[in-house]
C-alpha positions in Angstrom: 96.0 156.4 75.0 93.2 155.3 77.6 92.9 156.4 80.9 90.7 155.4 83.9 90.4 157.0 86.9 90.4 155.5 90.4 87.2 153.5 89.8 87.7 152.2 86.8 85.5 154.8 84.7 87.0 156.2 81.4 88.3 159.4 81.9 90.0 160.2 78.5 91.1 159.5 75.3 94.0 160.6 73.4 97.0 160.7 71.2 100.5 161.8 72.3 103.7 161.6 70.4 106.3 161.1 73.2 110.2 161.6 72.3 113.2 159.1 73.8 114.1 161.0 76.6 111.0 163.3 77.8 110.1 161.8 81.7 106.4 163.2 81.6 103.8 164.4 79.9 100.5 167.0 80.3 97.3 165.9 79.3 94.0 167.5 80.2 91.0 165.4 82.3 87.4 165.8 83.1 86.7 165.9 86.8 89.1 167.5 89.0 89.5 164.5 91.3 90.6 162.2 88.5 93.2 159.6 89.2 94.8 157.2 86.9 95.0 153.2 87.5 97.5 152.4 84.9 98.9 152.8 80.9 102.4 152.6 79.4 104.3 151.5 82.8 103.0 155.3 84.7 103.2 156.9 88.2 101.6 159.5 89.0 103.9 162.5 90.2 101.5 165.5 91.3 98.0 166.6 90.6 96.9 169.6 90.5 92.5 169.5 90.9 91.1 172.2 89.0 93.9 173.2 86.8 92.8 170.5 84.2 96.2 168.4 84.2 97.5 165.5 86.0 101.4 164.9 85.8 102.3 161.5 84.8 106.2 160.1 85.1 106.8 157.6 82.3 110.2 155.7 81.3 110.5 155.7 77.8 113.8 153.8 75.8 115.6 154.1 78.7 118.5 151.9 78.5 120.0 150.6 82.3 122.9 148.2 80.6 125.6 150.2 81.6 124.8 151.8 84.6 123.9 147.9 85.5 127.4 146.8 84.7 129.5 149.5 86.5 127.2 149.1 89.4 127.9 145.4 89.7 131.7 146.3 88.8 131.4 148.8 91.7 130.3 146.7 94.6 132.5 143.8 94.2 135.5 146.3 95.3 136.8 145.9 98.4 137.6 149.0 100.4 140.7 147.6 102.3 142.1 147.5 98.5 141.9 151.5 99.0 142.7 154.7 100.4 140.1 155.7 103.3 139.7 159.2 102.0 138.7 158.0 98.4 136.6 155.3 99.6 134.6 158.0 101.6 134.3 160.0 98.8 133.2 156.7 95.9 130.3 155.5 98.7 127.8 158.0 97.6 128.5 158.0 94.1 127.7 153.8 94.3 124.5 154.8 96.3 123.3 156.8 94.0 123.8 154.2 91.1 122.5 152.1 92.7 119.4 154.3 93.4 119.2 155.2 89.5 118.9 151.6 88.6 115.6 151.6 90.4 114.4 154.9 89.9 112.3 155.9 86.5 114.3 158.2 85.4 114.9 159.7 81.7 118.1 158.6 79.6 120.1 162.2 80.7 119.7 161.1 84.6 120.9 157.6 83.8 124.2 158.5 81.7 124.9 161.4 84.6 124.7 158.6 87.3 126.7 156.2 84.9 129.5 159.2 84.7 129.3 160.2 88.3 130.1 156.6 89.4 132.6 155.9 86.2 134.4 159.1 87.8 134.0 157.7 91.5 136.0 154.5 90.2 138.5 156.1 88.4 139.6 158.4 91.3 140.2 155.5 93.2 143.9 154.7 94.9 144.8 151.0 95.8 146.8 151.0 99.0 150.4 151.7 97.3 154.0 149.9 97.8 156.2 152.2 99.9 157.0 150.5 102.6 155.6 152.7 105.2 153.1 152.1 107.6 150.6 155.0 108.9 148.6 155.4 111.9 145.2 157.9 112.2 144.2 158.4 115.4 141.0 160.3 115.7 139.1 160.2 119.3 135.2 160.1 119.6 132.7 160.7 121.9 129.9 158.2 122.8 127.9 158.9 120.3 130.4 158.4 117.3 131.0 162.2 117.0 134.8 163.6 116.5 136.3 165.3 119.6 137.9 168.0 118.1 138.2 170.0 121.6 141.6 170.5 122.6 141.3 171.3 126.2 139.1 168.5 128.2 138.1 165.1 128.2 133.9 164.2 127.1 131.7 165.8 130.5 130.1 161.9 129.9 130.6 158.6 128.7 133.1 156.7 127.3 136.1 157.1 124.6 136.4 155.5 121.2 139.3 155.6 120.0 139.1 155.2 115.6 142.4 154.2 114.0 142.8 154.1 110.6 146.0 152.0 109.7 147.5 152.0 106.2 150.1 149.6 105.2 152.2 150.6 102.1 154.5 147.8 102.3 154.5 144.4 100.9 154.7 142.6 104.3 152.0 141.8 106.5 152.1 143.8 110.4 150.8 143.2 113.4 150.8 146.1 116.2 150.4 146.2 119.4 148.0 149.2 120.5 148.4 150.7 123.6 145.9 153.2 125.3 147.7 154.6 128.5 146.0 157.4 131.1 147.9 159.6 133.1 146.9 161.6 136.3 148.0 165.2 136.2 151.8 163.9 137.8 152.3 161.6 135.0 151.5 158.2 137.0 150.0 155.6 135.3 146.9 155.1 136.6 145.2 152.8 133.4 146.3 150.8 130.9 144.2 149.1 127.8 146.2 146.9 125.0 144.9 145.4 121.5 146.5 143.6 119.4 145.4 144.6 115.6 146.9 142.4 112.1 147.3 144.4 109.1 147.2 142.6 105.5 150.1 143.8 103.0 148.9 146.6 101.0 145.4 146.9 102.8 143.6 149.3 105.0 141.9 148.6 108.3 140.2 150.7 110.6 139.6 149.6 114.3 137.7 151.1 117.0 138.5 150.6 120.3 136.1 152.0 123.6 138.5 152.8 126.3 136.1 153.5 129.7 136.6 157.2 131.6 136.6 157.6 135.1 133.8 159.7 136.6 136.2 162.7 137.1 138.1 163.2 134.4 139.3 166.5 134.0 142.9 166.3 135.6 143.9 163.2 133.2 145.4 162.6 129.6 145.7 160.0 127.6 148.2 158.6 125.6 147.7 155.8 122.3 150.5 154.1 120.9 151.6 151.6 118.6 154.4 149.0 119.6 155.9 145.8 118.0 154.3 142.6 119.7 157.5 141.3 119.6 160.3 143.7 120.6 157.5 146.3 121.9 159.9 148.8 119.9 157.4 152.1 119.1 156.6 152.0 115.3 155.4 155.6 115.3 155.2 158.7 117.7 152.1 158.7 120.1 148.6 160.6 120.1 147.8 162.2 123.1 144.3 163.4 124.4 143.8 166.2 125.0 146.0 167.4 123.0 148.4 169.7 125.2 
């Protein structure tokens, strides 16, 4: 093995005998400031001047096929197919595949992110068949965070209101969302509709910004979820705050 340093001058010379598997090695150089321009595919990881040895990352028999192959399996899923709650947790595990197909990494890391992600799939649910529809109503602030106050309304900005839908049945729905504030007599005093389509055994999530009035404090808010049609309630409503 040959190595240069930065300017192209020999540094050293030597034999190694490197096992399938091992993701450096430690070899000794001449001048403390020594770095290396290039053999056997390397990257230098850390140097330590003055201790004599330069680390050196190296991918060795590493073999990618099936990490490659669950990876493309992985991204061609569609995550209306699936329930929200396993989607969230199967994203990172597909990042990180993802990563490990471009990261030099030994044969151990790239069977652990092969079963990390073969695990990810596998605890996958497809939206089911039983004939129920559910509603998630979760409100947030401005900046996308969750409102988990129960007493008061954001001191500033606007209301997003996240809804998760699920349909369980084998018939397309269509809803008609209705985001209703009260003043503290219960009169209407603002009214905001959307109409969302929901696919047969899919999930959709929809956001909807619903502008506050600059006082706010003596009002609630009401979201519900009629038929277009016969504006007959298809579940019970969420109400902010949360009295």
């Amino acid at each position: 093995m040959r190595l240069y340093d930065i300017e192209g001058e020999f540094a050293f010379l030597g034999d190694f005998i490197i096992s399938a598997g091992l993701n450096h090695i430690t070899f000794p150089v001449f001048e403390e400031s020594a770095r290396l321009k290039g053999f056997v595919r390397p990257i230098v990881i850390a140097a330590s001047p003055g201790t004599g040895t330069i680390y050196i990352q190296v991918a060795i028999n590493v073999d990618k096929s099936v990490l490659a192959a669950e990876v493309a399996k992985a991204e061609a899923f569609d995550p209306s197919d699936y329930v929200p709650t396993d989607w969230s947790s199967f994203v990172p595990a597909l990042a990180a595949g993802q990563k490990a197909l471009t990261d030099i990494l030994s044969q151990v890391e790239v069977d652990a992110a092969v079963a990390r992600l073969q695990n990810a799939i596998a605890a996958l649910n497809p939206i089911g068949n039983t004939g129920t529809v559910s509603f998630i109503v979760k409100f947030r602030d401005e900046a996308g965070n969750e409102i988990t106050s129960e007493s008061k309304m954001p001191e500033e900005g606007d209301l997003t209101i996240d809804i998760d839908i699920i349909n369980e049945s084998l018939n397309d729905m269509d809803a008609r969302v209705l985001i209703a504030m009260y003043d503290s007599t219960g009169r209407l005093v603002k009214l905001k509709e959307a109409l969302i389509s929901v696919s047969a055994q899919k999930y959709l999530n929809s956001k909807i910004v619903f502008e506050l009035p600059v006082d706010r404090s003596v009002y609630t808010i009401k979201v519900m979820f009629w038929d277009p049609l016969t504006y007959v309630p298809l579940t019970g409503a969420a109400d902010f705050p949360n009295r």
